[in-house]
N, C-alpha and C positions, 0 to 999 in steps of 0.2 A: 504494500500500500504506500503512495508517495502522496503526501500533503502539503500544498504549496503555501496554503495559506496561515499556516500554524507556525511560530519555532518551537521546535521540538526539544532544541538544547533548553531552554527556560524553562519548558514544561518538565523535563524532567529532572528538573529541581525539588518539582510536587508529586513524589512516588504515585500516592492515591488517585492522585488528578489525572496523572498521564495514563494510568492504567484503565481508569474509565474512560479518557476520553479513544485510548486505544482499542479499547473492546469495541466503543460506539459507533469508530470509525471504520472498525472492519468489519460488523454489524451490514452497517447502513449503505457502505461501499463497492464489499468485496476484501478477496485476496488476493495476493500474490502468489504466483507460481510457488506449490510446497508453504504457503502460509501457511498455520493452522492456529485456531481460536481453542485457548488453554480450557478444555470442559469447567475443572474446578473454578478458573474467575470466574466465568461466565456465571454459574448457577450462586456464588459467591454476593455477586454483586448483581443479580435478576432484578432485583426491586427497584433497582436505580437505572436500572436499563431497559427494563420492557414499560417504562414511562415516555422512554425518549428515543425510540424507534417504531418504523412502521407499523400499523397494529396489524398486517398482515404479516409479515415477517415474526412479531410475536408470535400470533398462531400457528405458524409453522415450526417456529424451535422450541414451542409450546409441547408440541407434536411428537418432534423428536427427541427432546430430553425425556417426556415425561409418559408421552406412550399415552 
């Protein structure tokens, strides 16, 4: 994932911050060739993140985390 509009050096100044907003972006985006979205953050940090993506993309990893 390439963000043009972010510094990412500042941001991860704020461990927590960047880590959300890295979930969110590759969420919302996509990935990169061989990316992969860490299971454990992801269900870690759900409540802060199925507020501020898609609400179909919600139902779908709704779907597949949770069957």
């Amino acid at each position: 994932m390439k963000n043009w509009s972010v510094d990412e050096k500042f941001l991860k100044r704020f461990p927590q911050k960047y880590e959300l907003w890295k979930l969110e972006q590759m969420l919302s985006y996509g990935l990169d060739d061989g990316e992969r979205v860490n299971k454990k953050n992801l269900l870690k940090n759900w409540s802060f993140l199925s507020s501020r993506i898609d609400p179909n993309r919600v139902e779908f990893l709704r779907f597949i985390l949770w069957q």
